[in-house]
N, C-alpha and C positions, 0 to 999 in steps of 0.2 A: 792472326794473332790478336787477342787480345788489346786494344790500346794503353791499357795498366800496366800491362806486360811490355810491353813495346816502347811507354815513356822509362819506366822504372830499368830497362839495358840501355837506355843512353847515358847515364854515369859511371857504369864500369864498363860499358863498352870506350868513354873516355880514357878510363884508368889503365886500362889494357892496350892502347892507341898510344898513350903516354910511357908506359913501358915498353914497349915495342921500339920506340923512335931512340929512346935510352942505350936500348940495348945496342942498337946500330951503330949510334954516335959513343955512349960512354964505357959499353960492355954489360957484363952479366949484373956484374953487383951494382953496379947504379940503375938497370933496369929492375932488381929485388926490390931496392930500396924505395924507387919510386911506386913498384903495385904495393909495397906494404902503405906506405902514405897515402896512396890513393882508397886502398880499399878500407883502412881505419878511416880512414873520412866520409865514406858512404855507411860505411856501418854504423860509426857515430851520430852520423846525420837520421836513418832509421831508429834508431835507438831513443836520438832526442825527440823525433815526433811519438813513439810511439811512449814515451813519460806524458808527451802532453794529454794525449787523447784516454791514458789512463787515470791520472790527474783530475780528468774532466769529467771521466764516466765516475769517478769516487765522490766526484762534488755532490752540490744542493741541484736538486732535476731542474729549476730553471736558470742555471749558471749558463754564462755560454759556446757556443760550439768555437773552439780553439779555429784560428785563421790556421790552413796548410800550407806548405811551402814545396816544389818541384810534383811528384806525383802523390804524395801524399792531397793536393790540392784537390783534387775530384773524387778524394775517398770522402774526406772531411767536408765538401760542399755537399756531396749525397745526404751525408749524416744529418746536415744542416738542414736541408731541404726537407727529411723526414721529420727532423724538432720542429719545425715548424708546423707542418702536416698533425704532427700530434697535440701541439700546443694548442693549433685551433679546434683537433676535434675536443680536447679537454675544455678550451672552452666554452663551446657551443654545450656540451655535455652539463656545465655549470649552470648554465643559462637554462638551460631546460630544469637543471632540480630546484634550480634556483623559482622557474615560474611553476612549477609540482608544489615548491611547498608556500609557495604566495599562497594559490590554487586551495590546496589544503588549509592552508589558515583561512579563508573566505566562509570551506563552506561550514554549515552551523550544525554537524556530526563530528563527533570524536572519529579519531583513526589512528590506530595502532597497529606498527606493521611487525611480526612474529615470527621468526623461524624455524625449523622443522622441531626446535625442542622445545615451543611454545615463549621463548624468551623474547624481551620487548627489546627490538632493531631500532624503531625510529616511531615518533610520535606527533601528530599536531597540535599548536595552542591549547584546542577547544576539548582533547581527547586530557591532557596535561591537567585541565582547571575539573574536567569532572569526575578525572580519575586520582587526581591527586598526586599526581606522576612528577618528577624530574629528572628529566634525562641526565644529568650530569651524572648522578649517583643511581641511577634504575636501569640504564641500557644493558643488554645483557643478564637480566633480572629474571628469573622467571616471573608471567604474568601472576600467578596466583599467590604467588608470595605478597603480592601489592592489591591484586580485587581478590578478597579472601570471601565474599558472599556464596553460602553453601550451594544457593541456584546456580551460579557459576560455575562454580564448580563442578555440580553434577552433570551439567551442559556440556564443558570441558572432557568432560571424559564418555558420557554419550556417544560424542562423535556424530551425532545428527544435528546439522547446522541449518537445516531448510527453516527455520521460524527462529524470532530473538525471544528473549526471556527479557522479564521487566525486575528491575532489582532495584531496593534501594540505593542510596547513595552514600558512600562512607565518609562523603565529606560534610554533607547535610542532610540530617535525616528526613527532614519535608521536601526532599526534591526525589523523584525517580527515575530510573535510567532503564533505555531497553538497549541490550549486549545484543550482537548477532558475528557469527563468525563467518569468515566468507575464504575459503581456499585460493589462492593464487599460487603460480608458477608449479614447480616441482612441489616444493615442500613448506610453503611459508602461508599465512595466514592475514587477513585482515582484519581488526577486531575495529567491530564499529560500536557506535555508544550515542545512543541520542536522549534527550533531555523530555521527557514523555509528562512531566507532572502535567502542567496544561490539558494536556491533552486526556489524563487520567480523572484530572478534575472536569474536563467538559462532559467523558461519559458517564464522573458519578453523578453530575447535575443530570445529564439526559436521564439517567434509570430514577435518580430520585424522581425528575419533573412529572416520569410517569407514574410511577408509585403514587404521590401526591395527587397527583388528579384522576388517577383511578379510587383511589381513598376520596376524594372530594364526592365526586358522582355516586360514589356504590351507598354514601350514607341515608343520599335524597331519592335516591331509588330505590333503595329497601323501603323507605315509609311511604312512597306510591305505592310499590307493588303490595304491599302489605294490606295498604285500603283498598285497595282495588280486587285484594280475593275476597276480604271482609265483604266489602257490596256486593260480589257476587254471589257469596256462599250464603251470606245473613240477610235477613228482609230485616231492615233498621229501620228507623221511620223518618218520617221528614230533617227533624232536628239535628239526631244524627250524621245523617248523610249531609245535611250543610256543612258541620263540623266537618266531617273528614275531607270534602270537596275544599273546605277553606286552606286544611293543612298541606293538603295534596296541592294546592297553588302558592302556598308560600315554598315549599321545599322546589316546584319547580321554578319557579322566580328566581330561588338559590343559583340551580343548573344555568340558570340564562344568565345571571350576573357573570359565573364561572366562564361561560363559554364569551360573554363581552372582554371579560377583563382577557382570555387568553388571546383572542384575534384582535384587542387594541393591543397586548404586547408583539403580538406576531409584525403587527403592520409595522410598531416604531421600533422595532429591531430590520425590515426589510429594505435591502437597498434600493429596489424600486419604487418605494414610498420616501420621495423627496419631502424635506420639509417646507407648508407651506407659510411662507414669509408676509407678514402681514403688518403694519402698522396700529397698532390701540392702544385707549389712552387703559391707562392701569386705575383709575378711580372708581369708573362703575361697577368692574370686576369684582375692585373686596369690595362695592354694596351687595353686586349680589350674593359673592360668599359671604358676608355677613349674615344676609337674609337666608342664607341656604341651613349658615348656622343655627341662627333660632329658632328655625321651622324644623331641624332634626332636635335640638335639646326641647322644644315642648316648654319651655319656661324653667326648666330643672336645673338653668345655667347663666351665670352674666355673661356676656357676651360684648368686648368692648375692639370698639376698631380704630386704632390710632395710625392716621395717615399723614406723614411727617413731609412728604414731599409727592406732589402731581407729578408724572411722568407718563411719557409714550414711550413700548415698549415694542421693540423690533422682534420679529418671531409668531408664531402660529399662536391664537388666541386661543384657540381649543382646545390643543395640548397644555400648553400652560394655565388654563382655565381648570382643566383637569388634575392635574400633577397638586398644583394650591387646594384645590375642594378635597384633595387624598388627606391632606395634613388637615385640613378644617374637620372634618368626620371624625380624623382617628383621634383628636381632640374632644372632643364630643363627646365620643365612645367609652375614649378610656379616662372620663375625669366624674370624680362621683357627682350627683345634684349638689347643690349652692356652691361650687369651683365657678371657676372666672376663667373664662379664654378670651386671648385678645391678638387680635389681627392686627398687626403693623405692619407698613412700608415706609421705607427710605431712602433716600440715595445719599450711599457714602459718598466723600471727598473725591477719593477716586473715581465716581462716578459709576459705583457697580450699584446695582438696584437689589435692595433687600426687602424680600417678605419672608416675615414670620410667624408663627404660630403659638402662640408661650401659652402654657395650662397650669391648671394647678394639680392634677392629677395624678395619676398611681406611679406616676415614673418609670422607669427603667435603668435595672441594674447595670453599670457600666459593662462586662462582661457580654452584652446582651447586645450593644449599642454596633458591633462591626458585621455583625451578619441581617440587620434590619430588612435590607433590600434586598436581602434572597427569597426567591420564590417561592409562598407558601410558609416561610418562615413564621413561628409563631413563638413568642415569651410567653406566655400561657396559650396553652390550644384551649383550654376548658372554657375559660375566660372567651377568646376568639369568635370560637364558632357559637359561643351566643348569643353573640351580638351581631351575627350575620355577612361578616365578610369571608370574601375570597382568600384572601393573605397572599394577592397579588398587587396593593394598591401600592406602597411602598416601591417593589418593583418596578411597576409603570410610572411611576416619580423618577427614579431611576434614570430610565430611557427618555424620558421626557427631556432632563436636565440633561443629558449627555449630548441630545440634535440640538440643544441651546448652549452649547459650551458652559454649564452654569452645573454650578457644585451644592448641593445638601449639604448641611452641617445639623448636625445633632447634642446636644446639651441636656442630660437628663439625671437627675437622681433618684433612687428608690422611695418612693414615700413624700417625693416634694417636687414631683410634678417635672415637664419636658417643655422645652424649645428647639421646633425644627423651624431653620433657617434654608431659604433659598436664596443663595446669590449669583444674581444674575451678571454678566459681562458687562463693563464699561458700553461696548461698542452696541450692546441691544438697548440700551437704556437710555431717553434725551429727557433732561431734566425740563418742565415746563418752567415756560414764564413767571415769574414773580409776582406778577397780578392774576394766576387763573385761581380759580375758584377750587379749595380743597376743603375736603369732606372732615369737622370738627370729630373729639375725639369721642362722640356720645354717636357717631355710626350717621349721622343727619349729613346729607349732602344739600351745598344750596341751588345747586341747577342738576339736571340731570341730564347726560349724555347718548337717550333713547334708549332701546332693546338692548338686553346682555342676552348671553347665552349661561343659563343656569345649569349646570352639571346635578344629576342624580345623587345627592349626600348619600341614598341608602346603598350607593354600589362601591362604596372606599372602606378596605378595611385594614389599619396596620399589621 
């Protein structure tokens, strides 16, 4: 027998024990009387556990399991036993969505979870900020009701999910998003969303970078090739053939610049090319950009060097050597005969080291001034490539100032001439001594600090 069965007859097996003894001693009707009284009291006593335990199941699910009393005691401790049991698999179960949707706010993909009638269940942060979404008022939404971009769409009902599609964004039209649907379970979908501009601007940079420099090379090798069927096909005479042999080495000069400036940007974009850390004073430097400058203007320019404070500059002298002759050239270049350039350095208060370049020449349109140090970049090409640059010297300024923590600044207006400023870091820059010897503002240094290393003026071109 059962033990439930077996505790639950010992109170009417009392009750019936107790009429029994009645009936002996007081007769019929007092043994009536006592099973009626005994069995209303077992019944009642059934009756009131079984209010409580309905009571309980009508409650809030984490109310508690009612205490039992006689054999109701180890129906109600089972029950207990499993509230329990459940309570903790609930909350382990929490814990888990709980670190799922940590998990999912980390990572830097949208996710959108769908059900078999494409309706958005549940979403993350980063799916939310690019989709536009809020779950309060979107759950249960169909997706297309909220990303209405016709590529989507079409995607959507394809039914071919093996590649994502790249769509704008409805929230910002400068950013792009690639969709990709992914089937999970029986019936439900995962729509994922990643934030692709970056990465849409690094491949139009890669096809421009090549475009541009296959247009660069194809210009200087048509006019090789061109002299070179000429000699072969014409008997020209001496004079001639100088002439074209002279043009035939400026256009290749061109290519060799082209291919310098692109393996010095290769090298100070590679991470295996540390930079090399070196101590020099910054004085002889703008003498010799000075000198670099008057030996490319030819006399067609004043040329003034105002050096407001001596200083040693922590950092590679060759790079920084170079990045400064970028801006002394394209001064040069772009300022008509009798204009004025003038090379200054400083150090501010702060202790950040400034050279600058101030001209008085053709300027540049403000519009003109945020894409300078792109690759190839030109505000006139006609202009540009006449005067012989790559239209990567800007660029490699660029990368220069970025292994020196030191930021470009531009100042230019159309028609009245530019200042490009380099400001270099507190920490690369020690102000000299107050007695050392600085270069007055007529370019005349009173001691000179031995050999510079003079960068090529003819290979910088804005």
């Amino acid at each position: 027998m059962h033990p439930i069965i077996r505790q639950g007859l010992i109170a009417p097996g009392g009750v019936a024990a107790a009429a029994i003894v009645a009936w002996v001693v007081l007769g019929t009707g007092s043994a009536l009387v006592v099973a009626s009284i005994g069995a209303a009291a077992v019944i009642g006593f059934h009756l009131w556990q079984l209010a409580r335990i309905s009571d309980w199941a009508a409650s809030a699910l984490d109310s508690d399991v009612p205490e039992g009393r006689g054999v109701w005691a180890q129906l109600l401790a089972a029950i207990y036993r499993r509230v329990r049991i459940r309570t903790a698999y609930e909350r382990d179960l929490r814990q888990i969505i709980d670190r799922f949707q940590q998990a999912s706010a980390a990572i830097p993909d949208g996710i959108v979870v769908l059900d078999a009638g494409n309706r958005i269940d549940w979403a993350n942060p980063r799916a939310l900020a690019q989709l536009g979404l809020d779950l309060r008022h979107d759950r249960r939404q169909p997706i297309v009701n909220l990303v209405r971009q016709p590529e989507f769409l079409r995607y959507l009902e394809a039914g071919d999910y093996g590649a994502s599609i790249v769509v704008p964004s409805s929230r910002d039209a400068g950013r792009r998003l690639a969709l990709q649907l992914v089937p999970f379970a029986a019936d439900q979908k995962l729509l994922m969303s990643r934030d692709v501009t970056e990465l849409e601007a690094v491949a139009r940079i890669r096809r421009d970078f090549i475009a541009n420099v296959s247009h660069e090379l194809k210009t200087p090798l048509t006019v090789i090739n061109g002299f070179i069927e000429t000699l072969q096909d014409l008997d020209v005479d001496a004079r001639q053939r100088a002439r074209f042999l002279q043009l035939m080495m400026e256009q290749a000069r061109n290519m060799q610049r082209l291919v310098a400036d692109l393996l010095t940007l290769s090298a100070l974009e590679s991470d295996q090319n540390p930079l090399a850390e070196e101590r020099f004073a910054v004085v002889p430097l703008l003498l010799a950009l000075s000198a670099d400058a008057k030996a490319l203007s030819n006399g067609d320019h004043r040329i003034a060097l105002d050096i407001g404070d001596a200083a040693t500059v922590h950092g590679s002298r060759e790079e920084l050597a170079s990045a400064f002759g970028n801006l002394v050239s394209n001064a040069v270049r772009y300022t008509p005969p009798a204009g004025t350039i003038t090379l200054s350095w400083r150090v501010d208060p702060d202790g950040s080291g400034i050279f600058a370049v101030i001209d008085t020449g053709i300027g540049i349109a403000a519009e003109y001034l945020p894409r300078l140090t792109e690759r190839f970049y030109r505000v006139d090409r006609s202009r540009s490539r006449a005067t012989g640059g790559t239209g990567l010297g800007l660029a490699i300024v660029k990368h220069v100032l970025l292994r020196h923590q030191a930021e470009l600044q531009v100042a230019s207006e159309r028609g009245k001439g530019s200042t490009f400023s380099i400001r270099l870091p507190p920490k690369r820059v020690e102000r000299a001594p107050a007695t050392a010897d600085v270069a007055p503002k007529n370019g005349l240094a009173s001691r000179s600090a031995g050999p510079v290393h003079r960068p090529d003026p003819r290979n910088r071109q804005r």
